[in-house]
C-alpha positions in Angstrom: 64.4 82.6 -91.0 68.0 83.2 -89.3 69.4 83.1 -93.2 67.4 86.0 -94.2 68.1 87.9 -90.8 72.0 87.3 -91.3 71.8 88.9 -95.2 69.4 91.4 -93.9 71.9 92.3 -91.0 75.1 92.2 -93.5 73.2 94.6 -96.6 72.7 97.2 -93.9 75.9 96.9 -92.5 77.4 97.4 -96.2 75.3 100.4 -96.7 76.0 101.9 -93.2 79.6 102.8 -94.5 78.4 104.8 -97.6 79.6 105.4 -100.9 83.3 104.0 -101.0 84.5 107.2 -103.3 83.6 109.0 -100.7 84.9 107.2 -97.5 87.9 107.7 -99.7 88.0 111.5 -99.9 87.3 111.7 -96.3 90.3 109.6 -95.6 92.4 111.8 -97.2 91.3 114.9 -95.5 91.9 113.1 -92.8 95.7 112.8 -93.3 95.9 117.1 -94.1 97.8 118.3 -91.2 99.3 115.4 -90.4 103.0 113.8 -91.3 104.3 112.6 -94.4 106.3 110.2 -92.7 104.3 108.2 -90.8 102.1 108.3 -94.4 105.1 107.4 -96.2 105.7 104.2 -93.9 103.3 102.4 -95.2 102.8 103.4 -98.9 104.6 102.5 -102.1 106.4 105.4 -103.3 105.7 106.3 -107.3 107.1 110.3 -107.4 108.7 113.0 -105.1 109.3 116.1 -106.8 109.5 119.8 -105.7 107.1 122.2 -107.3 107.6 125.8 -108.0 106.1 127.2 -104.4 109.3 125.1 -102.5 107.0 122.5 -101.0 107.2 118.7 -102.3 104.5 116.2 -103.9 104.6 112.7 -103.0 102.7 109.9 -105.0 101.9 106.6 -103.5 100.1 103.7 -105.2 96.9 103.1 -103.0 96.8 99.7 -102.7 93.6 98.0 -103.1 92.7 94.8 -101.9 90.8 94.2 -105.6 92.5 93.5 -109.2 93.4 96.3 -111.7 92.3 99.1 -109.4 94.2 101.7 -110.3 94.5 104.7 -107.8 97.3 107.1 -107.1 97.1 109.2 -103.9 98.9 112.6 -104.4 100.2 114.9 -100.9 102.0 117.8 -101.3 103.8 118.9 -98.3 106.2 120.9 -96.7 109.7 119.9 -96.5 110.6 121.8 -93.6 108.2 120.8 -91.4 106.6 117.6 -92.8 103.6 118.4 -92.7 100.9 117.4 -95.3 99.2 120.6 -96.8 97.1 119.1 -99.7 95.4 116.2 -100.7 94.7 114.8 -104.1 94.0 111.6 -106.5 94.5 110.2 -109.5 92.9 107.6 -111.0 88.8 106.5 -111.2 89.3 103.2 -108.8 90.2 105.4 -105.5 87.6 103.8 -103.0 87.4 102.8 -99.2 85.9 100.9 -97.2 86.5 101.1 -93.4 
């Protein structure tokens, strides 16, 4: 009986964070606003160009704690103030799981 309580209480706990695509997404809304340096901190870098408008695009591998995921998150932001404006993704294997 206290096995089927314990894999009762960890399915419902798996499914009370929702779909990790998702949880992903919102993560990265999350960062909008905020700096590119503390982002930068903890990310491997892959790009940082300038684009056409004067702000800047970062790339950083997302780092996933599974083999061959593949996911690169993109932020464009202004140099001036450091400040993330836009948040983007590419890849199919961007997931999260709080």
């Amino acid at each position: 009986m206290k096995l089927g309580s314990l894999i009762l209480v960890g399915v419902l706990a798996a499914c009370a964070y929702g779909d990790p695509h998702q949880n992903f997404l919102e993560y990265q809304a999350r960062k909008i606003g905020g700096s590119i340096d503390d982002l930068a901190a903890r990310r491997a870098l892959v790009d940082d160009s300038q684009l056409q408008n004067g702000n800047r695009v970062a790339k950083y591998w997302y780092v996933q704690p599974y083999k061959n995921r593949q996911c690169i998150e993109i932020y464009e932001y202004d140099p001036i103030a450091r400040k993330i404006l836009k948040a983007s993704f590419e890849g199919n294997q961007c997931i999260w799981n709080p």
